[in-house]
C-alpha positions in Angstrom: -4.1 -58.6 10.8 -1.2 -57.3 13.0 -2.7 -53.5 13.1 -5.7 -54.7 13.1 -7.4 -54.8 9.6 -9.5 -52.5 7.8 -10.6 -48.9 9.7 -14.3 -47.9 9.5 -13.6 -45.4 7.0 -16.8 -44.8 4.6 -15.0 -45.0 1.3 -11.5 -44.8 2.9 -10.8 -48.2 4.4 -7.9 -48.9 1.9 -6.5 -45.3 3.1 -6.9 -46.2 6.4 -5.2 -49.3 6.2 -2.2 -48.1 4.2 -2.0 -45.4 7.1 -2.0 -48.3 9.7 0.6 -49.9 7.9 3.1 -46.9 7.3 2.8 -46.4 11.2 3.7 -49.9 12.2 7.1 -50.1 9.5 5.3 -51.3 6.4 7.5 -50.4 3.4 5.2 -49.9 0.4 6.5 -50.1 -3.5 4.6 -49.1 -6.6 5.0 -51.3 -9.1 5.7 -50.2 -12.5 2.6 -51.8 -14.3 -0.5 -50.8 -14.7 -3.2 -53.5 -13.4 -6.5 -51.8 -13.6 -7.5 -49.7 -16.4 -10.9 -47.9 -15.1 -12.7 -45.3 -16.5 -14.9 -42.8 -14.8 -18.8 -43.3 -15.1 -21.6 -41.6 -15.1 -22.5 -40.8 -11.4 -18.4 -40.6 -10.5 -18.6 -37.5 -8.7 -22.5 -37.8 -7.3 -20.4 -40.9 -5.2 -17.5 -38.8 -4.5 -18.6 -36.2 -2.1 -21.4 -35.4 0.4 -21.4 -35.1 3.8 -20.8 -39.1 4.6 -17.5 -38.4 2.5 -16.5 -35.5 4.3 -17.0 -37.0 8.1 -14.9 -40.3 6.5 -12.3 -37.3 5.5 -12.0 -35.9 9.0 -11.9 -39.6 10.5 -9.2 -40.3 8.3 -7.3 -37.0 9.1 -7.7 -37.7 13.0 -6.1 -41.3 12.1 -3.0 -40.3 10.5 -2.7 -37.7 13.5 -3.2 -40.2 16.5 -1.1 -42.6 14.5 1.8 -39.7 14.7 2.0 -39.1 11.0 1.1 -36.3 10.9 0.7 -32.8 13.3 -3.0 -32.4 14.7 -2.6 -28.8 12.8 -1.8 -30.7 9.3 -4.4 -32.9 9.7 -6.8 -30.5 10.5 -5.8 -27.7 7.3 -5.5 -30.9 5.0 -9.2 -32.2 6.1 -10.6 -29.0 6.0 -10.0 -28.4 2.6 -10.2 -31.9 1.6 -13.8 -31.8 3.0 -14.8 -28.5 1.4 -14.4 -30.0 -1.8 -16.1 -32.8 -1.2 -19.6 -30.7 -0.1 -18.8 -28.4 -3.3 -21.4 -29.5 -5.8 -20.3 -32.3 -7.9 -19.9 -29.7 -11.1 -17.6 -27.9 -9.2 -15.9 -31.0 -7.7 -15.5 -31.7 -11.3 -13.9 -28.7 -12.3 -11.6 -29.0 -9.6 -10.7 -32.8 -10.2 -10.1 -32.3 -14.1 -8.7 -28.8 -13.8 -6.6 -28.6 -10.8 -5.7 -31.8 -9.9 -4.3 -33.4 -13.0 
């Protein structure tokens, strides 16, 4: 509550409010357990792009910058690609998740 709770981030808002946190001194921890186990369903990557995705993306990016996380040039390179891969087709999208990010 003390930053404020959840950003209006379409899909984001638990990015937005770790990002919150890490600017006001919040020291996070992974714990060593695992506490979901999910698997991906049909319609996974149809949810996980489009141009709603990709504005959330660049809100998100703008964030961490204002916050001073990050430089106004990192945010805008790591958006812009970010949000090219999220208006790629969700085949491609695919390919790139399974392929390239794992």
């Amino acid at each position: 509550m003390e930053v404020g709770g959840y950003p209006d981030l379409y899909f984001r808002e638990d990015y937005g409010l770790w990002v919150k946190l890490i600017a006001h001194g919040a020291i996070f921890y992974n714990i060593q357990m695992e506490l979901v186990d999910a698997n991906i369903a049909n319609g996974f990557l149809n949810r996980r792009g489009g141009i709603r995705y990709a504005f959330a993306e660049i809100k998100l990016q703008s964030l961490m910058s204002d916050l001073g996380l990050k430089s106004r040039f990192s945010a805008f390179f790591d958006g812009s690609l970010r949000t090219f891969v999220f208006l790629l087709p969700s085949f491609l999208r695919g390919k790139i998740y399974m392929h390239l990010l794992r």
